[in-house]
C-alpha positions as CSV (number, residue, x, y, z in Angstrom):
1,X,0.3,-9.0,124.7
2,X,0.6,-11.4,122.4
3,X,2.5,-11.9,119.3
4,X,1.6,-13.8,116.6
5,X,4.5,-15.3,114.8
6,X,4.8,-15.0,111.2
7,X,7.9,-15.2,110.1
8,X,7.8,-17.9,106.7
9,X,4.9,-15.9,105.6
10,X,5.7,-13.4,102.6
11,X,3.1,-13.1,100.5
12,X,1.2,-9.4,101.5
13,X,-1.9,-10.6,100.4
14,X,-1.9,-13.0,102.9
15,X,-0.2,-11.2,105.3
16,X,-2.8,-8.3,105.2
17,X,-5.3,-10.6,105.6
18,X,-4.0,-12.1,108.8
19,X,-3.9,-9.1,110.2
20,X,-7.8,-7.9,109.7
21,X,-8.5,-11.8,110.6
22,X,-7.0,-11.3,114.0
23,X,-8.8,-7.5,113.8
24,X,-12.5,-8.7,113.4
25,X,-12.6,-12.3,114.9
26,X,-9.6,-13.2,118.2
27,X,-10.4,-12.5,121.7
28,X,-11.2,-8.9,122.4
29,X,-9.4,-9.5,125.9
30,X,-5.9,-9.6,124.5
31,X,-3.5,-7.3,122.8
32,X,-1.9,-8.5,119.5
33,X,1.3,-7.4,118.0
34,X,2.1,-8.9,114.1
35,X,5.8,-8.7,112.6
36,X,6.0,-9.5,109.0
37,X,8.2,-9.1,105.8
38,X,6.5,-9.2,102.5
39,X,7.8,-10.3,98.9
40,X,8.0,-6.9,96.9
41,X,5.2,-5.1,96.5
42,X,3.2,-1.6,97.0
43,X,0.7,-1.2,99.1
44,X,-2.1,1.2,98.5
45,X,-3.8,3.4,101.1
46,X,-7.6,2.6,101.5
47,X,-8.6,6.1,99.8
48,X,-6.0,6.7,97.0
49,X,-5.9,5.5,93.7
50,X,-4.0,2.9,92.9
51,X,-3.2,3.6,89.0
52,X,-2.3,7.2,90.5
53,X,0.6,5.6,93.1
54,X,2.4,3.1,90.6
55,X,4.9,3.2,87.5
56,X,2.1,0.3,86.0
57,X,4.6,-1.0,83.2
58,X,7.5,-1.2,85.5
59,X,5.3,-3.0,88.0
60,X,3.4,-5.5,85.7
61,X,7.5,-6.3,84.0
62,X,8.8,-7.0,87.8
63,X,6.2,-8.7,89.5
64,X,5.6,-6.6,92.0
65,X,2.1,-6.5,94.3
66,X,-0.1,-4.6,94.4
67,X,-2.4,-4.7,97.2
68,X,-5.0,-2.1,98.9
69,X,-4.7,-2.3,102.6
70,X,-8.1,-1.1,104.5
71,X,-6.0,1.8,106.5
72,X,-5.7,5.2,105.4
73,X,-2.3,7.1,104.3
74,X,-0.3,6.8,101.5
75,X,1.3,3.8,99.4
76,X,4.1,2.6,100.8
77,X,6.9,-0.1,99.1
78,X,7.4,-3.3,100.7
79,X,10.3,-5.6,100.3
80,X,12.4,-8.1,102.0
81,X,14.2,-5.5,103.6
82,X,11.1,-3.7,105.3
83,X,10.1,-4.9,108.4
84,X,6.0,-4.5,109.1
85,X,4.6,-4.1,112.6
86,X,1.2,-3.8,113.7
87,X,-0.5,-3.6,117.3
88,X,-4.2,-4.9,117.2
89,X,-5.9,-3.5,120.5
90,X,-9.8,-2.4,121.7
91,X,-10.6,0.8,120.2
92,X,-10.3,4.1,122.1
93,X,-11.0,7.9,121.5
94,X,-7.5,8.5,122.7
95,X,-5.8,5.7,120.6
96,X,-7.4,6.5,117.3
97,X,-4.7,9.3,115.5
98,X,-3.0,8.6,118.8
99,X,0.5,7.8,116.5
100,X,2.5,8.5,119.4
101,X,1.1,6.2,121.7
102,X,2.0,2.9,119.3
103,X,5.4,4.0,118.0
104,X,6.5,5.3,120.9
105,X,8.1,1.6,122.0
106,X,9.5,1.1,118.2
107,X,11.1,4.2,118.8
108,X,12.4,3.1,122.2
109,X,13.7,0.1,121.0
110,X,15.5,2.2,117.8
111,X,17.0,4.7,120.3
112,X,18.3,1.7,122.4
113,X,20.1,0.5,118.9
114,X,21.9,4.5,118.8
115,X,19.4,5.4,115.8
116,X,18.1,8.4,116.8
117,X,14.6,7.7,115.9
118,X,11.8,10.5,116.7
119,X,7.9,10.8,115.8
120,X,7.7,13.6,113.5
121,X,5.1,15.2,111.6
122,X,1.9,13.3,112.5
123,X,2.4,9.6,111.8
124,X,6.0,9.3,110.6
125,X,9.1,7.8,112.2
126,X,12.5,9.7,111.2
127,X,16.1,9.7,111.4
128,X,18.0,12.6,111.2
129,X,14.7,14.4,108.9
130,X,14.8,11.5,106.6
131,X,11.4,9.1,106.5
132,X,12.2,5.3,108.2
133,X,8.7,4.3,109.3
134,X,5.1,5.4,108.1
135,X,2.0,4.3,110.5
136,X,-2.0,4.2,109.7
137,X,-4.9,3.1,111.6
138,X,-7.9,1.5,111.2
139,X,-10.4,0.3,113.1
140,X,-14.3,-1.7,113.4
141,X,-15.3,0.5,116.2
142,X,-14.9,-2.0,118.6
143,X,-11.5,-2.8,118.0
144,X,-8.2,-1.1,115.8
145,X,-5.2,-1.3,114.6
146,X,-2.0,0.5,114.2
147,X,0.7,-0.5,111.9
148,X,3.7,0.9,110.3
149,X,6.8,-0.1,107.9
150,X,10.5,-0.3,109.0
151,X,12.5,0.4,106.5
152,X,15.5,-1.4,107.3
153,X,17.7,-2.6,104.1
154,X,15.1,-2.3,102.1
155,X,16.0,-1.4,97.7
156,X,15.4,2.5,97.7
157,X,16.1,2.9,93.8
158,X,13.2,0.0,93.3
159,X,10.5,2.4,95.5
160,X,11.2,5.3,93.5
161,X,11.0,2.7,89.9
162,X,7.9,1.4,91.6
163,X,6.2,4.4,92.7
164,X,7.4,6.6,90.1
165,X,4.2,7.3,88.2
166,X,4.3,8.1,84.2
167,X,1.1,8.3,83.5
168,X,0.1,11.7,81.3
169,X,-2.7,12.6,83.2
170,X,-5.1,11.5,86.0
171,X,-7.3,14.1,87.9
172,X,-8.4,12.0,90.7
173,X,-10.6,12.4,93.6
174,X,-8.8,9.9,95.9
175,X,-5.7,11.2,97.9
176,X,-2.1,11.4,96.8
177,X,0.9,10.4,98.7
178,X,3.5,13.1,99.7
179,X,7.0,11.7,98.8
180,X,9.4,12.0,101.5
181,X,13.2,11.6,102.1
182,X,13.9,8.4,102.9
183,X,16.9,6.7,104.6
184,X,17.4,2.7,105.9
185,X,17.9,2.2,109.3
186,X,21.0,-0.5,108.4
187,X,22.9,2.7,107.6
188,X,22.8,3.4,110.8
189,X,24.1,0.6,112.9
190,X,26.7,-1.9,112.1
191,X,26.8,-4.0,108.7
192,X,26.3,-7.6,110.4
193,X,22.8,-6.5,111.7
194,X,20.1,-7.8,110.0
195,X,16.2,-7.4,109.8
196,X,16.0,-10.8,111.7
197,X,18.2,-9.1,114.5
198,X,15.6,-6.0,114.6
199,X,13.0,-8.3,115.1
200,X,14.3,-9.6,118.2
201,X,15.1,-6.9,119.6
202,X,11.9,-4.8,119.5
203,X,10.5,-7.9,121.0
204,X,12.9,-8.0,123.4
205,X,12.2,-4.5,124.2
206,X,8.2,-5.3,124.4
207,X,9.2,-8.3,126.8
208,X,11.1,-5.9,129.0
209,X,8.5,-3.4,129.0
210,X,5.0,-6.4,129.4
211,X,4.4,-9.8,129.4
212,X,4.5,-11.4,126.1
213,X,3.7,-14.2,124.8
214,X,4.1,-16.3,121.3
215,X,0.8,-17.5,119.6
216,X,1.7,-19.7,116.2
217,X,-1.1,-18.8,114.3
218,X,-3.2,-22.3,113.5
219,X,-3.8,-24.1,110.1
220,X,-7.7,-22.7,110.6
221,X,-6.5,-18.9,111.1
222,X,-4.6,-19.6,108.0
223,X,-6.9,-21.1,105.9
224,X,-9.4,-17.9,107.3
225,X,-6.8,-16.2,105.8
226,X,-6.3,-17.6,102.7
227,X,-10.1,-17.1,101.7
228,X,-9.8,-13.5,102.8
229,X,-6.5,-13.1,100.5
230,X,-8.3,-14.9,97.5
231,X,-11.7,-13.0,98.2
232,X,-10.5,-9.7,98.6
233,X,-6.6,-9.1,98.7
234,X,-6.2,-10.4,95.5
235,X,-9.1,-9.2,93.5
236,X,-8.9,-6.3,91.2
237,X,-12.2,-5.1,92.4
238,X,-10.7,-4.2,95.9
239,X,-7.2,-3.7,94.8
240,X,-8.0,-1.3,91.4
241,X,-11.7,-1.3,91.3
242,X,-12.2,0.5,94.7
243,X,-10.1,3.2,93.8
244,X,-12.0,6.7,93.8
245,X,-13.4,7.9,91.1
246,X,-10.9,10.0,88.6
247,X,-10.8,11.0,85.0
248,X,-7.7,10.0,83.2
249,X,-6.2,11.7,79.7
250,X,-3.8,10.0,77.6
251,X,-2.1,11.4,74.6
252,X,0.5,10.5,71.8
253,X,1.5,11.1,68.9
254,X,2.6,8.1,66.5
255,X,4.5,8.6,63.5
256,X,2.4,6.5,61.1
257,X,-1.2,8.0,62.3
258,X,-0.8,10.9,63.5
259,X,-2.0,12.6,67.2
260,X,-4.3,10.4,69.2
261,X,-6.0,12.0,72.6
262,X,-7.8,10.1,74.8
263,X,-9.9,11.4,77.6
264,X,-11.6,9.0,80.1
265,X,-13.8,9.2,83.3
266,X,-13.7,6.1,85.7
267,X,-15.9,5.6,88.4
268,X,-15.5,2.1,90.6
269,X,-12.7,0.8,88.5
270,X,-14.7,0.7,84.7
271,X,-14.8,3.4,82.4
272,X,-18.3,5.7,82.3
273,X,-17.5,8.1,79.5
274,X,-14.9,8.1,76.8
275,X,-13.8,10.8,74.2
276,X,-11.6,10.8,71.1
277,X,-9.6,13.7,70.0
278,X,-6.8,13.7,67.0
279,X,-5.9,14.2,63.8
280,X,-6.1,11.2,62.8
281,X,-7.3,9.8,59.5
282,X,-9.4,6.8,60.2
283,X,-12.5,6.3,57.9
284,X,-15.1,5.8,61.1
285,X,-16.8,7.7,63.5
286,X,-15.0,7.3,66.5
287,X,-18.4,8.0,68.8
288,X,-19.0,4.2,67.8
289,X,-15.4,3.0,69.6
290,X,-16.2,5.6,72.2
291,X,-19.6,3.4,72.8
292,X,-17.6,0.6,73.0
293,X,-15.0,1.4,75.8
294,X,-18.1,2.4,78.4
295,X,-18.4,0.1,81.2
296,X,-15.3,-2.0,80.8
297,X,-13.4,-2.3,83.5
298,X,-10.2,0.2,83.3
299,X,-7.8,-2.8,83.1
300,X,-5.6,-4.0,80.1
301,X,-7.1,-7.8,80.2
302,X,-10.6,-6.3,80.1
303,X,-10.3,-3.3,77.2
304,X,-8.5,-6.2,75.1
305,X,-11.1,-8.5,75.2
306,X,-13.9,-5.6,74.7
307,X,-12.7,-4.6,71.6
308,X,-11.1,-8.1,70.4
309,X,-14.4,-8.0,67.6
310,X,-13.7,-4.6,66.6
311,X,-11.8,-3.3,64.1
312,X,-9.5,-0.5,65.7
313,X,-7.2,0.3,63.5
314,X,-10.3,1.5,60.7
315,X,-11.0,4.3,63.2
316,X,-7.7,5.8,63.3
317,X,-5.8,4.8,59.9
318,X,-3.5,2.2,61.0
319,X,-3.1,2.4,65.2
320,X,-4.2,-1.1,66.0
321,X,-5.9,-3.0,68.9
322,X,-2.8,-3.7,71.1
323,X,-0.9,0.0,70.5
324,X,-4.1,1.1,71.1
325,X,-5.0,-0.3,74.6
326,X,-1.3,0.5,75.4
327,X,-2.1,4.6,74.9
328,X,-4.9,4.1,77.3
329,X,-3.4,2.3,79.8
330,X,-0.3,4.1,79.5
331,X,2.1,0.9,79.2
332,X,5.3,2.3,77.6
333,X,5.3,0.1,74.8
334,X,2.8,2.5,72.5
């Protein structure tokens, strides 16, 4: 096995795309294993939709990421106190779902610590019935991968800010995570431990266990991966626009116009159909705005700049462009 050091890498963008660069293009005659800690962010299961996982206005105020990962699963929060692991290997019938064959050493290692870590459910790692590692797979047929978090010291009031959805309604076709209790593995060993010190030691553990070696990952994987991250990672086409397709309704009612209901249906990240309800005293027919909102992409940049010739506020009696766009994105300032 060998593992691929990554350690002053933080960005998940990049990191993600490391990882499906070693997937799709290193030696099919080795085993990889990949550590990394990413800057704060969510990342979003390959099937789920992303606008249905986040709290959007906390995570657009904080600067959090928010990145689609090709694995299935749920969406997970990442932060400096999360460890990442993922074992790159040739696909097999027995491997794929197989979550007990790849977190069985993580677990050996966190039992050799005193946490009393066990594989529960189907893919999660738990102490004492409280979530401390979720694993998903992926893989080209040829060859997978297997990778989890490790929750470790990581901010648990900032994943339930981050994840907390406040949306006021999406029917979605894509697949919603299932919150669990959660708990950091610091709280069970001794204060001077750190995520560093985990680490080592589950690659100590892997050393004791197989021959392993270190591969520094060269300035042409990175700049591999760098494209990758710029092409897809960070796109809003992979990252928002893949989601699957969902209807979203957004209602309000403002003190100076009255009750505005929106009703949307969003298919590969832009809007197909649009409906207005209210009561509401603008002096046009909203079936013209309506017109105007299908086929822009559901995102606050692009709604703004398709209705930045239009006068909004004649269709409803006063509710502008800006309040507007912030009912049907749901941003807490409308």
């Amino acid at each position: 096995m060998r593992y691929l050091d990554t350690t002053p890498v933080h960005d998940p963008t990049l990191n993600l795309a490391l990882e499906e660069h070693v997937l799709r293009t290193f030696p099919d005659d080795e085993d990889y294993v990949l550590f990394y800690v990413n800057e704060p962010s969510i990342i979003i299961g390959r099937n789920q939709n992303t606008l249905e996982e986040i709290n959007a206005a906390y995570v657009d105020e904080n600067d959090i990421h928010v990145v689609r990962r090709v694995s299935g699963g749920g969406a997970v929060y990442h932060d400096p106190g999360n460890l990442n692991f993922s074992f790159i290997t040739d696909y097999a019938p027995d491997r794929l779902n197989n979550f007990t064959h790849f977190t069985k050493p993580i677990i050996h290692a966190l039992n050799d610590l005193g946490v009393p870590a066990e594989l529960k459910g189907r893919n999660d790692i738990v102490v004492n019935d409280r979530k401390v590692s979720g694993n998903a797979q992926y893989s080209t047929g040829t060859r997978m991968f297997s990778h989890g978090t490790l929750l470790f010291d990581s901010d648990l009031s900032e994943v339930t800010r981050a994840l907390d959805v406040k949306q006021s309604k999406i029917e979605s076709k894509g697949h919603k995570s299932a919150r669990s209790r959660v708990a950091n593995i610091a709280e069970f060993l001794d204060d001077d431990f750190t995520v560093d010190d985990l680490r080592t030691h589950l690659l100590d553990t892997f050393k004791a266990e197989q021959d392993v070696t270190v591969y520094e990952p060269t300035e042409s994987d990175w700049a591999a991966a760098e494209t990758l991250a710029e092409t897809k990672y960070r796109a809003w086409d992979w990252n928002y626009g893949a989601s699957p397709a969902f209807d979203v309704q957004r209602t309000r009612r403002f003190d100076d116009v009255g009750e505005v209901d929106v009703r949307l249906s969003v298919d590969d990240g832009r809007i197909t159909e649009a409906t207005i309800y209210g009561d509401f005293l603008g002096h046009r027919d909203v079936d013209d705005l309506e017109a105007e909102l299908e086929g822009v992409p559901y995102r606050p940049d692009a709604l703004h700049t398709a209705l930045a010739e239009v006068d909004v506020a004649s269709y409803f009696g006063g509710l502008d462009r800006d309040r507007f766009v912030a009912l049907v994105y749901a941003s807490d300032e409308a």
